[in-house]
N, C-alpha and C positions, 0 to 999 in steps of 0.2 A: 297590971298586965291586961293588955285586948284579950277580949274571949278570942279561943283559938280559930274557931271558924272564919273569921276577920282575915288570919296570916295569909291563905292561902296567894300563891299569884299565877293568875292564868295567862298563859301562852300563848292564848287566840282566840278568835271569836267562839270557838267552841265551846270551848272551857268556861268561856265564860258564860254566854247562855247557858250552858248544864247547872252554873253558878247559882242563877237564877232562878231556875228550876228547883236547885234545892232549897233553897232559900224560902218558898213556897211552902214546899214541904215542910220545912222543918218548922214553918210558924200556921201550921196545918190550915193553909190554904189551898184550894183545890180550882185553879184558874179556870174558868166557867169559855171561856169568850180565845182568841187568838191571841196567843202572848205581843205582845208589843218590846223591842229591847229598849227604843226612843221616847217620849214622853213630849209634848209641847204642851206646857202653862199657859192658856190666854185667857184672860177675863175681859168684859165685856166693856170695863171699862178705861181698856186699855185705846178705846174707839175714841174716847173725848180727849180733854184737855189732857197736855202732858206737865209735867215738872216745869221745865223751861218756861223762858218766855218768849221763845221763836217757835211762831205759831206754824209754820210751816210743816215741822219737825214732827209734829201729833200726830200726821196723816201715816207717819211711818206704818204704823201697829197694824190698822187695816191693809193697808199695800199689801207691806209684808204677806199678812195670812192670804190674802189673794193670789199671789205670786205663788206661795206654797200651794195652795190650792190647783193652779193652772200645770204646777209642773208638777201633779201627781204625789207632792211628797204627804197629804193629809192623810193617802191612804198608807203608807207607808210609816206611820207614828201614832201613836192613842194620841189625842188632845184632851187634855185634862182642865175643868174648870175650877183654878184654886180658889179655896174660903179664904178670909180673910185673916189676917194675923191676929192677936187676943194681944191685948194689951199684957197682959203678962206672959208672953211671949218676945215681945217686944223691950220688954223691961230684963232680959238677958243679954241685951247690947245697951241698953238705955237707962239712964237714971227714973224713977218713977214720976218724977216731977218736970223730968224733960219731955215724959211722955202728955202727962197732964198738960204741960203749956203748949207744947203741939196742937192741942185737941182746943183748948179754949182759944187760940190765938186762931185758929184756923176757923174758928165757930163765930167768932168776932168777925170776920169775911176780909180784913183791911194789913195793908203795911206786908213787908216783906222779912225773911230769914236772915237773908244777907242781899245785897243789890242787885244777885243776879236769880233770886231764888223769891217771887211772889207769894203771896196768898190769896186765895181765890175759894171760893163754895165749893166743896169738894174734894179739895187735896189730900184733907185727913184719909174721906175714905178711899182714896186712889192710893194714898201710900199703902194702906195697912192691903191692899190685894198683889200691891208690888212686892214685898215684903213674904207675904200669905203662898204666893206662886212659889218662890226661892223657896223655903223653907219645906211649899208641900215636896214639891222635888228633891230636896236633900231627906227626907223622910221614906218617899217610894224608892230613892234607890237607895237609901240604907235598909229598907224593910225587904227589895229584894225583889219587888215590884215591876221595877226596870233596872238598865243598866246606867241608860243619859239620858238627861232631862235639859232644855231649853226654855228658860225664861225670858223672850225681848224686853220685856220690863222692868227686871234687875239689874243689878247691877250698883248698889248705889255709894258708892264707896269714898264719895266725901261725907259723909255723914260721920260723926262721933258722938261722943257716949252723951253729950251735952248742948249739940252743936249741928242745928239743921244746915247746909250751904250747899253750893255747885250743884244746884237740880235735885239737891240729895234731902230728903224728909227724914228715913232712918234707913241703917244700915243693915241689909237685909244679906249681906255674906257673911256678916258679924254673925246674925242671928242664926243663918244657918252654922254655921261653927259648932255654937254652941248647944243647939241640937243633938248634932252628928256625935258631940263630945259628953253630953249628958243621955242622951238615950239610947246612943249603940255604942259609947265605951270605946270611940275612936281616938288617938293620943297622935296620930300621924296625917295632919291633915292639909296638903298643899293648896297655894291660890295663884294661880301665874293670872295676872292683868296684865291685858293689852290694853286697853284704852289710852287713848294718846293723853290724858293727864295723872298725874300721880295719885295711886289712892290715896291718900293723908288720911282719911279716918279711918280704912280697913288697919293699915298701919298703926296705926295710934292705939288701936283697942290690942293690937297684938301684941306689938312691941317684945312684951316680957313674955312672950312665951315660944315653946318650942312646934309653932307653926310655923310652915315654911310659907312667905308671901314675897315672891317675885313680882319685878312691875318693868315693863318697858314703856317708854314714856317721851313725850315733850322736855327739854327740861333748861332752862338757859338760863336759871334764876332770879328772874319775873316772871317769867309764863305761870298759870296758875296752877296749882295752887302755890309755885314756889319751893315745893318739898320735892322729895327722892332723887338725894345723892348718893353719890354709889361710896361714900363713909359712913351710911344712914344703915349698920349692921345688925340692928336690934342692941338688947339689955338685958343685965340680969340672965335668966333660963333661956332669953331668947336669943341670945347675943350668937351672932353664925344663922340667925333662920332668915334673915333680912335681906334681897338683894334686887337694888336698882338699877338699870342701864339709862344713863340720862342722854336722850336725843335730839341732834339738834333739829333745825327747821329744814325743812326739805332735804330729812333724810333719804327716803327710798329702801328698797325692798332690800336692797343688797346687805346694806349696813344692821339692818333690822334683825332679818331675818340670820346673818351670821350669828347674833347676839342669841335669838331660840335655839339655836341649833350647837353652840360648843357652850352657851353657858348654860341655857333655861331644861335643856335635856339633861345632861350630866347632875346639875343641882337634883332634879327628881330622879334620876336615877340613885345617887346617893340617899339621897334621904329616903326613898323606897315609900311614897304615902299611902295609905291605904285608903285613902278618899281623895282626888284633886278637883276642884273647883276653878273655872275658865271666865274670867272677864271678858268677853269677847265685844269689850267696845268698838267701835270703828271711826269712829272721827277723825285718825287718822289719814283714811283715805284720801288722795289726791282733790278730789271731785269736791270733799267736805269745806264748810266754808270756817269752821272751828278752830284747827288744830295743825294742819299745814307739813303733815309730813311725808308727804308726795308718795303715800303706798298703795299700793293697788291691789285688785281682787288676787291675783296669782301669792302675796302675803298673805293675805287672811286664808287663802286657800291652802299654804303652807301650814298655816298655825293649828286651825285646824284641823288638816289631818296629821299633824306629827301630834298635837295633844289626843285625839282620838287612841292612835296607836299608842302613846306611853300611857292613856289608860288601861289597855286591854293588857301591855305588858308587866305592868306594876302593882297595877289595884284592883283584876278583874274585870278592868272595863267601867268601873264606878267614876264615871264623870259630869258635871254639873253645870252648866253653861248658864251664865246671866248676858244679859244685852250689857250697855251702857249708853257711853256718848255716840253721837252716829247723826248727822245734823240736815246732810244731805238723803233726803226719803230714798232716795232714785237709786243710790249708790249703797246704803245701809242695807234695806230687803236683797240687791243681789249679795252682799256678802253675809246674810244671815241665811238666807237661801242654800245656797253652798257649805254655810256649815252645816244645815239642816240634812240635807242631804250624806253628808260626808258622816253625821252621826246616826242616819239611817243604813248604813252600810254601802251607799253608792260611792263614786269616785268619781266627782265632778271634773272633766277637764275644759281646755279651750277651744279641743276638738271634740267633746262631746256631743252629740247632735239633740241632745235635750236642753245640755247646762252649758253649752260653749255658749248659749248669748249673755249667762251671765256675767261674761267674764269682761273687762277694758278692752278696746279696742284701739288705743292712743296711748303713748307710752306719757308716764308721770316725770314733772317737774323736780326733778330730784337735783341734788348737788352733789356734783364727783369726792369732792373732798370731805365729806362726811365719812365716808369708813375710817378716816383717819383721826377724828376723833370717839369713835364708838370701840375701835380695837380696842385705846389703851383702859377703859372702861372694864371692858370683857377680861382682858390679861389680871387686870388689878382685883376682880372679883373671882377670876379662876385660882391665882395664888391664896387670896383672903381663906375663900371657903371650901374649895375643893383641895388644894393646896399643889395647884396644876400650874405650868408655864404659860404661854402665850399658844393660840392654837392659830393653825394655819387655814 
């Protein structure tokens, strides 16, 4: 049984900062400085090299904090400098020996994970702050700290328990999980991924259990990683917590965002989690040169403000946002931007006179005939788990 203080669900932003406020209290903290509800993870070594090997893609981190910078939202969020993850930390998503070869193969300086995933001086300790960010975040707002936290560095969700690939060193949503699950006694814990490729390792480590992990995704079965098919329902204790929408290529906003809005809502609403966790990849975008599925900032701007609200509606506002893929700089900081905002309490629009430039100014390459494959998806996963018809 969750300790009872957990159940509560607040209504609105009120409740839920008072939330917060108790939550202070009750672990007899006495908040010295201006509460913050928001949290933004940057470590400094998010400046250099990244995972990939499109060198281009590194500059993101910096832009990004600039960009927040210029439009005011730093003062608007505590920035927090995360330590690094402990290997025994790490070793609750990871085999111990997968951690050990991690570290000696990446000490070695040479050869790669998998063909798309290098090794280079440094990785080990870029992972373990990648890693180190997620986790502090899932920590402060389970301690009550904050309400949301934003890591651009997260996110790594090809990773498994054995198995470094796709950019991915270890899987730091895995690890937060297991956190949230061993030290605050959480049994209800959602992961909606956007990133335009299938998590395969977030999945893979969950599988069997009663975590709910939603993915909307690429998917035509070659695209990589090749996984989340919407028959991919879980097993075992987790069988029903499992749900993919597979998209095709130059989908677009319409088809997408139908799919968050009569599946990806409804599944958290039923399930009712009292922590949700946000992949908020973006290589989706139109502009990206990765992933091809013709979405634009008004998507990501949907996604996250509907996941902001079904946090404040369902779990107090306890929400947890990793970056992931995102390939084009130009185009990832404005839709991290926006959501930074959107989880500072603003309401980015396109007639904003602060945030409207962040928004497309060209409509995306989308293809008309795509809702007509993304419906029957949606229908067949509404009957599966909700046990709902086709929605209009």
């Amino acid at each position: 049984m969750v300790d009872g203080r957990w159940s509560m669900v607040a209504g609105g932003y009120n409740k839920a900062r008072a939330f917060v406020y108790s939550r202070l209290l009750f672990n007899n903290h006495r908040p010295s400085t201006i509460m913050f509800d928001t949290i933004l993870l940057y470590h400094e070594r998010y400046d250099g090299r990244g995972f990939s090997p499109l060198s281009d893609s590194w500059r993101r981190y910096r832009l990004g904090l600039d960009l927040f910078d210029e439009l005011g939202l730093l003062e608007r969020v505590r920035r927090v400098r995360p330590a690094e993850a402990t290997e025994t930390e790490l070793e609750t998503a990871h085999s111990p020996a997968f951690v050990r070869s991690v570290r000696e193969r990446v000490a070695a300086g040479e050869g790669r994970f998998d063909r798309s995933t290098p090794i280079y001086p440094g990785l080990y300790e870029r992972a373990l702050v990648a890693v180190g960010a997620t986790l502090t975040g899932a920590r402060m707002i389970g301690g009550g700290e904050a309400l949301h936290a934003f890591n651009p560095g997260g996110g790594l969700h090809h990773a498994a328990r054995e198995r470094a690939s796709g950019f991915c060193i270890f899987n730091d949503v895995v690890v937060a999980v297991r956190a949230l699950q061993r030290e605050f006694g959480l049994r209800r814990i959602a992961i909606v991924d956007g990133d335009g490729h299938h998590g395969d390792g977030t999945q893979q480590e969950l599988y069997g259990e009663s975590v709910l992990y939603v993915s909307l995704h690429r998917y035509d079965g070659r695209f990589y990683p090749a996984t989340g098919t919407a028959t991919e329902l879980g097993e075992g204790a987790g069988y029903g917590y499992t749900a993919n929408v597979p998209l095709p290529r130059r989908c677009g906003d319409a088809p997408y965002l139908y799919a968050l809005r009569t599946l990806v809502a409804p599944l958290l609403r039923a399930y009712r989690p009292e922590f949700i966790i946000m992949q908020y990849g973006v290589d989706g975008h139109y502009q990206d040169p990765m992933v091809r599925l013709a979405l634009t900032t008004a998507a990501y701007r949907e996604t996250a403000r509907l996941l902001h609200a079904l946090s404040h509606e369902l779990c107090a506002g306890r929400l947890l946002v990793t970056g992931g893929g995102g390939y084009k700089p130009e185009a990832a900081v404005r839709c991290w931007a926006i959501l930074l905002a959107t989880l500072a309490g603003e309401n980015p629009t396109p007639d904003h006179p602060l945030y409207g430039r962040l928004f497309d100014s060209e409509p995306a390459p989308e293809d008309p005939a795509a809702m007509d494959e993304v419906r029957p998806y949606v229908t067949l996963l509404r009957e599966r788990l909700l046990g709902l018809g086709a929605a209009t």
